[in-house]
Each structure stands twice: as structure tokens, then as C-alpha cells.
N, C-alpha and C positions, 0 to 999 in steps of 0.2 A: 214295486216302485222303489227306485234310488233313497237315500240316506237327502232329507233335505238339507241345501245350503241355506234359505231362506224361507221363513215362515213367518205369516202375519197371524194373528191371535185378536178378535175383539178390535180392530182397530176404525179407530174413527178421528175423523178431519172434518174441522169447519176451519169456514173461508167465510173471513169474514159473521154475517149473520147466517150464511149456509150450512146445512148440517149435509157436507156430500159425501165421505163414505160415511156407512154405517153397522158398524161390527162388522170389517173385513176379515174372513178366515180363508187362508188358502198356504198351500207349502209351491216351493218350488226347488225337483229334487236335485240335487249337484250333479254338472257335467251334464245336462241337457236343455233342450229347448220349453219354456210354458208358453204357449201364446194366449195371452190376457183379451178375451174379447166382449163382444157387448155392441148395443146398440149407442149411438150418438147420446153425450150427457148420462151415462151410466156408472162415469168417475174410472175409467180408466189412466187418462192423463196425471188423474189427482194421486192416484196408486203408485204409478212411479214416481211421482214428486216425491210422495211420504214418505216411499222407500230412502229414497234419495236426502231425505233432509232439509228439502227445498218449505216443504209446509210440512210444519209440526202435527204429531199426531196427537189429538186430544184425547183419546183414550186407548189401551188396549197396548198389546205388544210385535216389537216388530222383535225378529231373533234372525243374526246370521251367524254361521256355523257356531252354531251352540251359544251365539252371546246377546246377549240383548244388547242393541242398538238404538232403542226409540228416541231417548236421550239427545244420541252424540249428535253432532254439528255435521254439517255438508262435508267439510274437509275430512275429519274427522273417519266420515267413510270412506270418503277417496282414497283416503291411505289404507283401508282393510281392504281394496283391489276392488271395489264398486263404481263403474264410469255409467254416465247415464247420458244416453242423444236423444234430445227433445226433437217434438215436432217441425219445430223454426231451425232443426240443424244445428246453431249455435256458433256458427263458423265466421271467423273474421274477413266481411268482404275486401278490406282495403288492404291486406296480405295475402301472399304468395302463397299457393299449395304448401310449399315448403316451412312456409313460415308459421302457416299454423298448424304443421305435427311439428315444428321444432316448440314450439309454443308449448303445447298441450303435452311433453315429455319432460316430466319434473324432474324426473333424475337425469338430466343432461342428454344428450344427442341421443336421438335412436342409433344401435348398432347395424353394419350394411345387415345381414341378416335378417335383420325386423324390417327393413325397410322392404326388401328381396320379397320378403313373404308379403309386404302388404302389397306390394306391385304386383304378385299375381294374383291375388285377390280382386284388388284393382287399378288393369294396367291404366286407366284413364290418369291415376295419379303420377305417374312418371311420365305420362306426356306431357301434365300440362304441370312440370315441378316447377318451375319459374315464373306461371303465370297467376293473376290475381286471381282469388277466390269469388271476386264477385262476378267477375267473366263467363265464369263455368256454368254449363245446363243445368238443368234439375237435377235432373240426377247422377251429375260429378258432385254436385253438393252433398247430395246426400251420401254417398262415394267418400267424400272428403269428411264429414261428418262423423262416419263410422271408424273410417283410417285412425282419426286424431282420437277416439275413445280408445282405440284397441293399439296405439303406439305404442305402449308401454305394455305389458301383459294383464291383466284384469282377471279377476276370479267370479267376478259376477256383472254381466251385461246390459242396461236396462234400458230399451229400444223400444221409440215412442213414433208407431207406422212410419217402418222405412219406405215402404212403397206407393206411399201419397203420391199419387200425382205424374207418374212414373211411366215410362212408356213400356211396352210388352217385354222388349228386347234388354232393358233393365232390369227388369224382375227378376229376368232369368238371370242377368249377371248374378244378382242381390242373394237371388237361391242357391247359384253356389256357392256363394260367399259366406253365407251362415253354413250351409252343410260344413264349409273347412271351418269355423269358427267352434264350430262342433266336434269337430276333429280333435281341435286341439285342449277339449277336457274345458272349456269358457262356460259359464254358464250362462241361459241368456233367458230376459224376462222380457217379450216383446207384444206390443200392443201392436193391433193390425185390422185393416178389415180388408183385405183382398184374400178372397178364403181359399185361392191356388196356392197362396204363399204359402199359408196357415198350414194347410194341408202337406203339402210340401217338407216344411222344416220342423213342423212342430209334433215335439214327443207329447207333451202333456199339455193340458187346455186348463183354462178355469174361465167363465161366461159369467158378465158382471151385468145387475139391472139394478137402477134407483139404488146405487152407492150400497150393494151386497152382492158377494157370490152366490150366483144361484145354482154352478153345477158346476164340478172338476172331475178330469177324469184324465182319459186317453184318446189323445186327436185322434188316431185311430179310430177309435170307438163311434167318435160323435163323428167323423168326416162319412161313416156309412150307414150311420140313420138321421134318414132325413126328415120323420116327422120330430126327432129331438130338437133337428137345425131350427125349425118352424116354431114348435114353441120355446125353443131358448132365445133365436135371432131374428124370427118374422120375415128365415129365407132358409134357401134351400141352397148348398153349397155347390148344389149339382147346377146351380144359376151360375157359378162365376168357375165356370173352366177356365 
């Protein structure tokens, strides 16, 4: 397994009076895909927040390429090349496709280049450059969503189920969208449950229950035993072609 970019250690997060992770351990190795899965309320969401900086971790360590981060601030990370797309997208309805990857690129305009590449990623965004973000389907949002995390070059990815809600013909955009995201050396930490994706994109797994990892390994692995699926997800992967 790869040299990890990111690893959590002992971590734990309360909200509030909730205790929801609790001693999270997992790596995630550089220049690949983890897909972070788990049953509904298992603190998945919460995992990327922590990472993120969004909720503070009350115990334990988070480390990205070799430094501890638990500490530092939201922004803080943003500038070590960490972008995080929540669930809600995050995207400005009352602006312009354009207006929110010019937004969302803190070093000044995207170059045509970067733009070129996201448009074949996804051509939906060059169709609809002019028009407002709250116009767009579900999943030009999410389209849009991803575009504005990855404007700028990012070192590490932290994607909260792109394929909610998504119609077939999406997914498969969205699949090759992550394979070239992959391409390009990104690493990416993505929570999911459409287990075509999972399977699809994902190098490495880690399976999260009542706020702890309970298995990591290689999607490979667990995508072709299915009584793992059953007692890790209370499904069987060979359900969701």
C-alpha cells in the first residue's frame, strides 16, 4: 500500500453532548482513491468535517503528509491543498457557473488550461457558463460543486456522496470524472453509498460503525466477498449493479 498522505490516529469528536467519532484510526494512501463507507449515522459526514477543521477534534491525531494538523483552522488547511464538497454542494445559487469557480480560485482566475480540463471533465459546465447556479439539475450541481473544489489544484480531496440522488447517466459521467481525478496524482477521501461507484473508483475502503473503523483494506478485496459486505453493511454489493 502507498506512503499515506493522511492519517487519523485515536480521533474523536463530540457535537455538542454527542460522543460521534470515537477513536477513529485509518490512513488514506497518497495519489489514490479511499471510499469511507458505513451504514446511515455511523459518522461518516462527521470524519470529513474533522478532517476538514469544520468540528474540532477532541481527542487523538489527525496527520497530513507527515504533520500534524488537528490544531490548525479551516483555512489553515485550505492552503496545505485540502478542498472539501459537502453533501449540500455549497454552491452559490444566486451566481453564475462562472461566478462561482471564479469565486472559489483564491489565487486569481483560473488559467484556460484548468478551465479546458474541467470542461472535459464536465462539459455541462461550459454550457451552462453564464447561467445561474440555482437553475442547474442535480447533478450539474454537483458537476459544479466538484469543478469549484478542484479549480485550483488540490493535494487532497474530501468528497461527501457525490452521487446522492443522481440519475444513472450521471454516475457514469461522475466515474469518469474521479478515474481522471486520479489521473492526475489528487488524492481523494470520499464518503458514498452507491456501491457501483465504490467499486468502480475506489482503491482503498475503510467501513465506519457507531463512530469507529471497523475494517480497511482494498475495495478490491471486500467488492468480492460478499459475506464481508453483509456483516460489515447489512448488504451485499452484488444488490447495487
Amino acid at each position: 500500500m502507498a506512503e499515506a498522505l493522511l492519517a487519523l490516529a485515536g480521533v474523536n469528536t463530540h457535537i455538542g453532548q454527542y460522543h460521534i467519532l470515537q477513536g477513529v484510526d485509518f490512513e488514506v494512501p497518497r495519489a489514490g482513491l479511499t471510499m469511507l463507507l458505513g451504514r446511515n449515522g455511523a459518522g461518516k459526514t462527521t470524519t470529513l468535517r474533522t478532517v476538514m477543521g469544520l468540528w474540532q477534534a477532541s481527542a487523538g491525531a489527525i496527520r497530513y503528509d507527515g504533520a500534524e494538523i488537528t490544531r490548525r483552522t479551516t483555512p489553515e488547511r485550505a492552503r496545505l491543498g485540502i478542498a472539501y464538497v459537502p453533501e449540500n454542494m455549497g454552491i452559490f445559487a444566486g451566481l453564475t457557473v462562472r461566478e462561482n469557480l471564479l469565486l472559489a480560485a483564491r489565487s486569481g482566475p483560473p488559467d484556460d488550461r484548468r478551465l479546458e480540463w474541467i470542461f472535459r471533465l464536465f462539459p455541462a459546465m461550459q454550457r451552462f457558463w453564464h447561467a445561474h447556479a440555482g437553475n442547474l439539475s442535480g447533478g450539474q450541481k454537483q458537476m459544479l460543486a466538484i469543478a469549484r473544489a478542484i479549480v485550483e489544484p488540490r493535494r487532497l480531496l474530501l468528497v461527501d456522496e457525490p452521487t446522492k440522488g443522481l440519475a444513472p447517466s450521471i454516475i457514469a459521467n461522475m466515474i469518469d470524472a474521479f478515474r481522471e481525478l486520479k489521473r492526475t496524482e489528487t488524492t481523494l477521501l470520499v464518503v458514498e453509498q452507491n456501491f457501483h461507484f465504490a467499486r468502480s473508483v475506489g482503491d482503498t475502503v475503510a467501513v465506519m460503525d457507531c463512530g469507529r473503523i471497523v475494517h480497511a483494506g482494498r475495495m478490491a478485496d471486500l467488492a468480492a466477498d460478499d459475506a464481508l459486505q453483509q456483516q460489515l453493511l447489512g448488504l451485499s454489493l452484488q444488490a447495487h449493479q
